[in-house]
Every structure is written in structure tokens, then in C-alpha cells.
Phi, psi and omega in degrees: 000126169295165140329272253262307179283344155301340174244359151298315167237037173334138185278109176142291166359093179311127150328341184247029128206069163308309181259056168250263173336294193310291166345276230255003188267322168308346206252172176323167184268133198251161149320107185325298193316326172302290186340287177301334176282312166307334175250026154252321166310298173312306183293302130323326152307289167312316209275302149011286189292333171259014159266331179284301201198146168246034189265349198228000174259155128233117202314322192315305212278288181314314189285316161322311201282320162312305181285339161309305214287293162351304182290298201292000169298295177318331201278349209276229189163188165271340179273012172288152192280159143337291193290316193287324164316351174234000168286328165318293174287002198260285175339304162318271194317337161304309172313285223296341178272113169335300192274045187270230155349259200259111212270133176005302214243004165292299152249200173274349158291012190302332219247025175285303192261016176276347175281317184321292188302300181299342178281306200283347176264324143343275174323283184327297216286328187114030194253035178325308170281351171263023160282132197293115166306149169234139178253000000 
């Protein structure tokens, strides 16, 4: 089995946001430091937002879902293979986009299947104690 159709059909991934995930496993390889910057910028826009009304956040799961992201940022180097560099960033970006599956900010369930993708990219690697709860 290639690398490619192995991260094309990570085991976890919700049907519904198959082709987003192919889009992002697929897309150039960006800078960490962009990375790291986007999802602290996101992780304020939620936190921001779940100051307005707390009907459509859920801070916990948005604040869990940023430090996974974080953590899984962190493991990387100049010595990371390829294939694990891009179920990261792909993973990353997915939180970070608002409009994804289920989009972020519609119910308090936006940020559900943004937990799915990062725990099944979580789970590959073996980061098994930095999985995010659903509650």
C-alpha cells in the first residue's frame, strides 16, 4: 500500500470529511512556524467567540483541540518523514478551517469532527495520551 492512499484513508476520518482531508493531505507542505501561528490566532477567534454566546463553542473542545494541535506540531524536526508531516499539517488545518464537515461555529457540535480527524491522526502516530475527549 502507498504512503499516499495510506493517508488518503487514515482509519478515523468521518465520511464526511473525506474530501477536505484528501484537499489537505494533498496540499503543499507549508512552514511550521505558519502552522503554529494559525492555530493560536484560531484558538483565539474561539476562545473570542465562546465570550459572546456560548451556544455554538465549546471552549473546552476548542481549547483541547488547539493543544493537540500544538503538541502534534511540536514532535516535528527537519528529520520528520514526509508522509508524517503532512497527516500533521493536514490535521492542523482542518481544525483551523472554519468551514469544514461540520462547520466550527454552527452548533456546539461544530468542533466534533475536527476532534475525530485530529484523534485518528493522534492514534497513527501512537500519541495516544494526547487524545482529545468527546464528550
Amino acid at each position: 500500500m502507498s504512503d499516499d492512499h495510506t493517508l488518503a484513508n487514515l482509519q478515523g476520518i468521518p465520511d464526511a470529511a473525506k474530501a477536505l482531508w484528501d484537499e489537505l493531505i494533498a496540499a503543499e507542505l507549508r512552514p511550521v512556524h505558519e502552522l503554529f501561528k494559525e492555530v493560536r490566532e484560531y484558538q483565539d477567534a474561539l476562545a473570542k467567540r465562546s465570550e459572546w454566546t456560548d451556544d455554538d463553542v465549546d471552549p473546552a473542545l476548542a481549547r483541547e483541540l488547539a493543544e493537540a494541535s500544538l503538541r502534534l506540531l511540536g514532535t516535528l524536526s527537519d528529520d520528520t518523514p514526509e508522509t508524517t508531516r503532512r497527516l500533521i499539517q493536514a490535521a492542523v488545518r482542518y481544525f483551523v478551517i472554519e468551514d469544514d464537515a461540520d462547520g466550527d461555529l454552527d452548533s456546539i457540535l461544530g468542533l466534533d469532527d475536527d476532534a475525530e480527524v485530529v484523534n485518528a491522526v493522534l492514534r497513527h502516530l501512537g500519541h495516544d495520551a494526547w487524545l482529545v475527549q468527546l464528550q
